[in-house]
Every structure is written in C-alpha cells, then in structure tokens.
C-alpha positions as CSV (number, residue, x, y, z in Angstrom):
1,X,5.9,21.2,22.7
2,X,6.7,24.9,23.2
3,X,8.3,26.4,20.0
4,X,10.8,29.2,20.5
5,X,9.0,32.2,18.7
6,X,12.4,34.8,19.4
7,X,13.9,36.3,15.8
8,X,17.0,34.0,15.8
9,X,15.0,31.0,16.1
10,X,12.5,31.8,13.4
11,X,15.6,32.5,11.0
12,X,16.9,29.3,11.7
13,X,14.0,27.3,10.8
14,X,13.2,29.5,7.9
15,X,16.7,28.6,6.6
16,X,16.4,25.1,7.4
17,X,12.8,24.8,5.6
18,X,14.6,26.9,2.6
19,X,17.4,24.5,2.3
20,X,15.2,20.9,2.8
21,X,13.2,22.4,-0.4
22,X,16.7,23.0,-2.4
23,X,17.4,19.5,-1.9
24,X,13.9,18.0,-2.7
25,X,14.3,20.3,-5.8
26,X,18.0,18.8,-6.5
27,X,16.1,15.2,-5.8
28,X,13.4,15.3,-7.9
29,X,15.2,17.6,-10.8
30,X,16.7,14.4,-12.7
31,X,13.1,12.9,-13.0
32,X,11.3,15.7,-14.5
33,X,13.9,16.0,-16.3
34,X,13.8,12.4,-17.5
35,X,9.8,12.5,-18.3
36,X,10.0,15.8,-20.2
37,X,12.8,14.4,-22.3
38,X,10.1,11.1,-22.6
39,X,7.7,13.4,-24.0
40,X,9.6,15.8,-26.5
41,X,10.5,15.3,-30.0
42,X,13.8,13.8,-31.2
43,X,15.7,16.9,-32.4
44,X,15.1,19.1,-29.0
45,X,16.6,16.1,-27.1
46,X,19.3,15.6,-28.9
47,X,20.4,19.4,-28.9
48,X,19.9,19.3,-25.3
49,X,17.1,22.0,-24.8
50,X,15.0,19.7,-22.4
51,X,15.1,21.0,-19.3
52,X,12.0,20.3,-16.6
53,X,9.2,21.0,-19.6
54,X,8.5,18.9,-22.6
55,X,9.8,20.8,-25.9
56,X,7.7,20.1,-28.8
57,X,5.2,17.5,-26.7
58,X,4.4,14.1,-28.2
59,X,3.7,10.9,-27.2
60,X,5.5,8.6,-29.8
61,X,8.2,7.3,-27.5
62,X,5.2,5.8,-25.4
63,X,3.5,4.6,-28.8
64,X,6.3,2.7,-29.8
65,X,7.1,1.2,-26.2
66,X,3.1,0.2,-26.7
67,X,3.1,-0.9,-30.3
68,X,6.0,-3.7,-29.6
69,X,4.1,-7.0,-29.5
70,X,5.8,-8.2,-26.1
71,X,5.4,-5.1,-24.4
72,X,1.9,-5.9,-22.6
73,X,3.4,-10.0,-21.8
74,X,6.7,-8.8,-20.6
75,X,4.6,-6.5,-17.7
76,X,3.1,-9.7,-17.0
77,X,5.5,-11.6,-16.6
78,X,6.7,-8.9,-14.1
79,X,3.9,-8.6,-12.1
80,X,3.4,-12.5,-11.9
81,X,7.2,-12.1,-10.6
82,X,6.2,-10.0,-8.1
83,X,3.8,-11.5,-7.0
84,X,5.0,-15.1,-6.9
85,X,8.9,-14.1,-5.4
86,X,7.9,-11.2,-3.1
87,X,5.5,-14.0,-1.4
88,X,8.2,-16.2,-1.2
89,X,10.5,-14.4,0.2
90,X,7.9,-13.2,2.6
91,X,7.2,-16.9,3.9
92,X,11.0,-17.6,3.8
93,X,12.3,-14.7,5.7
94,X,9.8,-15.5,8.4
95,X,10.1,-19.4,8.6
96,X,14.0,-18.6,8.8
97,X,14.2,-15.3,11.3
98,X,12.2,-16.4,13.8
99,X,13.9,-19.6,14.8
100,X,17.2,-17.2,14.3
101,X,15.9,-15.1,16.9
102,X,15.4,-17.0,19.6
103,X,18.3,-18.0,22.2
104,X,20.7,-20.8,21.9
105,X,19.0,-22.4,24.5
106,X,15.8,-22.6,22.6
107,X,17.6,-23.4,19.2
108,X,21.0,-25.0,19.9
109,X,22.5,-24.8,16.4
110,X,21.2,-21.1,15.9
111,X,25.3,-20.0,15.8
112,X,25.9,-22.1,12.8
113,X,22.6,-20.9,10.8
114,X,23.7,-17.5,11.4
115,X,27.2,-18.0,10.4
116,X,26.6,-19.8,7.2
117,X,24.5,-16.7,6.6
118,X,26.8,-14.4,7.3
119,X,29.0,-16.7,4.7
120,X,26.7,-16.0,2.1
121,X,26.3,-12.4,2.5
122,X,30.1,-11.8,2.2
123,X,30.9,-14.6,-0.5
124,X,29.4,-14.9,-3.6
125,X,29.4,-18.5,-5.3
126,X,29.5,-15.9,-9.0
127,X,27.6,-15.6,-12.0
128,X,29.0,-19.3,-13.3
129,X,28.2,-21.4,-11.0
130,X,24.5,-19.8,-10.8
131,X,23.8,-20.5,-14.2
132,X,25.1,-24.2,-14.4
133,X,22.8,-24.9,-11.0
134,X,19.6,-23.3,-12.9
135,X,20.1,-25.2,-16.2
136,X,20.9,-28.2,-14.3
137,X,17.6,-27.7,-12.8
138,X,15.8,-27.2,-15.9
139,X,14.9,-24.2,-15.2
140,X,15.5,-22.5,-17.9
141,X,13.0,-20.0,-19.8
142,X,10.6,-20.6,-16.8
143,X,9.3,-18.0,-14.0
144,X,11.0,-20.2,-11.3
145,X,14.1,-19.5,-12.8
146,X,13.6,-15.5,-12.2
147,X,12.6,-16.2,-8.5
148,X,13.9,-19.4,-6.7
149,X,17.9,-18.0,-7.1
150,X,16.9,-15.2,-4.7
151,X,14.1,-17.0,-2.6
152,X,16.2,-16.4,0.4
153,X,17.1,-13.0,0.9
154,X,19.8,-13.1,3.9
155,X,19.7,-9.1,4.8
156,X,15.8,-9.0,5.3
157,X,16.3,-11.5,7.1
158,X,18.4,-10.5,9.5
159,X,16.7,-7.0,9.4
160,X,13.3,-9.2,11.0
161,X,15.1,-10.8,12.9
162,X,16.6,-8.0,14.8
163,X,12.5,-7.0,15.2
164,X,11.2,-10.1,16.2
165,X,14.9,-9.9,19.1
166,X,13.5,-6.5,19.9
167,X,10.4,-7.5,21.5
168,X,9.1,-7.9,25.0
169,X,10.7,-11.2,26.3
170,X,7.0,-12.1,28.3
171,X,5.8,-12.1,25.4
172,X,7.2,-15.8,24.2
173,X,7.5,-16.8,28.3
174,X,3.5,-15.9,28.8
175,X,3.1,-17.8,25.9
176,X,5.0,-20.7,26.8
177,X,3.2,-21.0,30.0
178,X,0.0,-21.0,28.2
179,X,1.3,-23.7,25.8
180,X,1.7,-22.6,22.9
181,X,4.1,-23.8,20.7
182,X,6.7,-22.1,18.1
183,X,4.3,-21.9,15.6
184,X,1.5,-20.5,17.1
185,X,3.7,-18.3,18.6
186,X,5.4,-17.0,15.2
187,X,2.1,-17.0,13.2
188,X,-0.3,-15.3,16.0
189,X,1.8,-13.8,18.0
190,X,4.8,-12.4,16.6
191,X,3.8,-11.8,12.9
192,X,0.6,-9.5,13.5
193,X,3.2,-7.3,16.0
194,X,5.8,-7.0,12.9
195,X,3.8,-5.2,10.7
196,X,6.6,-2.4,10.0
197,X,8.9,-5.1,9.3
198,X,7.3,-7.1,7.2
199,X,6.6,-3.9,4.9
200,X,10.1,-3.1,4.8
201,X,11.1,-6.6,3.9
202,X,8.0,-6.7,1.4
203,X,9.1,-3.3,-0.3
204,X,12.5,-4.4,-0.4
205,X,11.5,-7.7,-2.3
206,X,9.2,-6.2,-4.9
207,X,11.5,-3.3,-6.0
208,X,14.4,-6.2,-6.6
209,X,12.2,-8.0,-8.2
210,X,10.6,-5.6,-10.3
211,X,14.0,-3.7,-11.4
212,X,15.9,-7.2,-12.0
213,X,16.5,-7.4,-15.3
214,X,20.1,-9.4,-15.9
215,X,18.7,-12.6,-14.7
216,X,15.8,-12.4,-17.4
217,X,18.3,-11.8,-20.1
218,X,20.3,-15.3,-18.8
219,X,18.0,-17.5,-18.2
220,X,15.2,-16.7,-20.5
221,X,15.8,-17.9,-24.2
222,X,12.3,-16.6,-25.7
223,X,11.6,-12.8,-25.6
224,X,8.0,-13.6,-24.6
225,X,9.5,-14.3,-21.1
226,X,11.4,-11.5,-20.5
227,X,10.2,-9.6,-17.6
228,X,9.9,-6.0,-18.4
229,X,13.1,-4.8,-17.5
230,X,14.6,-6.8,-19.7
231,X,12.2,-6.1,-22.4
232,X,13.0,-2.7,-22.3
233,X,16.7,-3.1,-21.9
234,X,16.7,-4.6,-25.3
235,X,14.1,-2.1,-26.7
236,X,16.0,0.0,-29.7
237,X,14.9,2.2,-32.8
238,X,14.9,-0.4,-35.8
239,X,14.6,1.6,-38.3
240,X,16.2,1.2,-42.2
241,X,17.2,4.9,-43.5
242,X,17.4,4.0,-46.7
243,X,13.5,2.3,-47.0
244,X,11.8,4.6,-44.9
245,X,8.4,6.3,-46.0
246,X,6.7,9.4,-44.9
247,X,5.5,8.5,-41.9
248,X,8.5,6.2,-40.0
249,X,10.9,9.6,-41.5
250,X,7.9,11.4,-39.4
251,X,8.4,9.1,-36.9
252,X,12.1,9.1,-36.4
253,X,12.0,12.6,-36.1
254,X,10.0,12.4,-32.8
255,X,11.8,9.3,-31.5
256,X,15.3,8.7,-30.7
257,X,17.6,6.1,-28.4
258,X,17.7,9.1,-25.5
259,X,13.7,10.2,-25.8
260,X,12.8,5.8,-25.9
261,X,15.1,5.2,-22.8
262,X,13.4,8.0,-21.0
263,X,10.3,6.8,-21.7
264,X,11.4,3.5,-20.5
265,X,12.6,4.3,-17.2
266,X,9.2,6.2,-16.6
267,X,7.2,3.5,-17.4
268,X,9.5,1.2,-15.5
269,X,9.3,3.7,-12.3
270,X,5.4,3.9,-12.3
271,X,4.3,0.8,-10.6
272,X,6.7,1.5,-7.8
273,X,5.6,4.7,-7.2
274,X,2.2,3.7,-6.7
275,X,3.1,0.9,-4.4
276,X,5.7,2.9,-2.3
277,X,2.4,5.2,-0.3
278,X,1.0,2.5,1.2
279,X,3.8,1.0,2.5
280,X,5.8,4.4,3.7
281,X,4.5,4.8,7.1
282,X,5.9,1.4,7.9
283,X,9.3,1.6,6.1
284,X,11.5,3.7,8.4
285,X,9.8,2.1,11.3
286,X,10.5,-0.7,10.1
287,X,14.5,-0.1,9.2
288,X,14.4,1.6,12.6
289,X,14.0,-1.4,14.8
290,X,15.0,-4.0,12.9
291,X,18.5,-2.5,11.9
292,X,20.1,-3.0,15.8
293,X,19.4,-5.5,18.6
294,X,19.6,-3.4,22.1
C-alpha cells in the first residue's frame, strides 16, 4: 500500500496516533491507579494523594491477603474451576453448535433447539429456583455446584455456531461423499478449522469463571471452598482498637479497607492477564466471524 506522504495527510495521522494514546492513557489510568493505591500506606490512601505512583511503598496489603490461611486453597479452588468448567463448556458448546449449524434438512428439529435457546437467553428461571435445583442435587459445598449451573453457555454457542455456518459448504458435501459421518466431520474436520472460535469461546469461559464470585458465596457453606473471588470478597481488616500492640497499630497504619481491596482486585486481575496474550490473535477473529451468518 502507497501511503500519502502530502502535509495534510501526515497531520492527520499524527492527530489520530496523538489521540489513540490519550485514550490508552484514559484506559489504563484507573489500573495504575488501583496498584499504586495496592502498594501505599493507609494514611496516603485515605487522604487521596495516590495518583499513578505508590506514596509511601509497602507491601502489607499483599502480606495480609497472603497470611489469611485460605488464601493459597481458595486460588485452587479457582484454578481447578477453570480448568474443570472452561473444558466443559468447551465440549458442550461444540457437541451443541455443530448439530445447530447444519440445515433443517440434515437435523429436522434444529428450529426448536434454537428456539428453546433463544428462550433461555431472554428468560431467566431467577436466583430461587437455581438454588432449590442445586440443593436438591446435593450439590451443595462441592466444585460441581460452581460449574454444572453454567455448563451450557447459549451465546458461545451461537457465536460457533455462526463459524462453523460460515464455512465452505464442500467442505461437509466432499466429506459426505467420502463417508464420513457427523462425527468425524465435527472432530476432524470442522474443529481444527475453528481455532479463532474456539479461543474466543475458551476466553470467554475462563474469565466468567474466574471472576464469578456470587455463586461461591451460595452454594458453598465452608470458607475452604470459596473460589477466590469470593474469598476476597469477604476479606476485611479484623482488627480490635482497643487490644492492639505495637506492631498490628504498625500495621493498621499501612493497611486499610481501600489499600486491601486494591490489592485484591490486582491479585484477582493477574492470572487473566497472563492468559489473555496467547489467546489475542484469535479473539477478534474469532468475534469477527462468528458474530454474523452471511
């Protein structure tokens, strides 16, 4: 491509540059500003003085987040979360928007699937009736109970199956003709070409999972199942004024509700942020052609 090199143009694009790194500056402002207030003492929070640099640098909200006994199980219980629920709503939303994809020809009662869907996307069966199905299951203060509610997740899964619409039809007829069956067609076939999709879906699943944190509070009656969001939820300063001793007066000095709650949603960001790489070179490819069906 030929780039115009005339004055006008070059002023343009120097604005344009100029103004996308205002906004990546308004974008990331709040979260400097969030781990700077995670690492500075009590009193320069609370007076507001944290701006984008730590003021009076210290790690104690990190200490204490680290010193609570269920800290290190609750991230556990997280990642086995992950894990567990972002695989099955992987094989799920494959098993169900392939056979949504193909024609009413090839699946007859494809209409009604997608309707009842579209039902529960729109209508919500509420908080109540969720909770009697999940002790009723005995599911309580188990990791199916975190992951099972939500195995399903209806927009991936008409976000694939819009991808898996978008591709070539010779693709199923060739292999028809060579006799392969639905299977073999969804697992060799169409699966290895959906890669973008498949990482949207994925990322999708293991940020809800990971940031969920009502559910946990629920259905889990032991705090050594919390996941971490919900451990940290719950995290305050317990602190008695009146039979404190040098060093927790030392300490609640340094830490405070607003520097703790910073520190939590750093920690809580992290492992996100070092997932969300690998995965964005598929994402908006992904949204891209899996958000319309030409």
């Amino acid at each position: 491509m030929v780039r115009n090199k005339t004055l006008p143009a070059r002023a343009a694009e120097a604005v344009l540059l100029l103004l996308m790194l205002l906004i990546s500056l308004v974008s990331i402002g709040p979260v400097l500003h969030t781990i700077s207030v995670s690492f500075s003492d009590n009193a320069a929070a609370a007076g507001g003085f944290v701006k984008l640099w730590p003021v009076g640098f210290n790690f104690e909200s990190y200490k204490r987040i680290m010193e609570e006994p269920h800290f290190v199980n609750s991230f556990l219980v997280s990642v086995k979360r992950v894990l567990l629920g972002g695989t099955i709503n992987l094989v799920l939303t494959i098993m169900m928007a392939y056979p949504l994809s193909r024609s009413v020809k090839e699946f007859p009662y494809r209409n009604i699937y997608m309707w009842f869907m579209l039902f529960t996307m729109l209508f919500s069966g509420g908080i109540i009736p969720l909770y009697l199905t999940v002790k009723g299951l005995g599911l309580f203060n188990t990791i199916w109970a975190l992951v099972l509610p939500g195995a399903v997740p209806v927009f991936n899964v008409i976000l694939l199956m819009n991808f898996f619409r978008n591709m070539p039809k010779e693709l199923s007829d060739a292999g028809y003709i060579d006799g392969a069956g639905p299977w073999y067609m969804m697992i060799k076939v169409f699966v290895p070409l959906s890669l973008p999709a498949l990482a949207t879906v994925t990322l999708f699943s293991v940020v809800g999972h990971w940031n969920a944190f009502f559910d946990g509070m629920i259905f889990m009656r032991s705090a050594e199942n919390y996941p971490l969001q919900t451990y940290i939820q719950q995290l305050v300063i317990n602190l008695n004024i009146v039979e404190l001793d040098s060093t927790q007066a030392e300490l609640l000095l340094k830490v405070s509700d607003k520097t703790l709650n910073a520190a939590k949603i750093v920690v809580s960001m992290v492992p996100i942020l070092v997932v969300y790489p690998f995965l964005q070179k598929y994402f908006i490819h992904g949204i891209m052609l899996g958000s319309v069906k030409e």
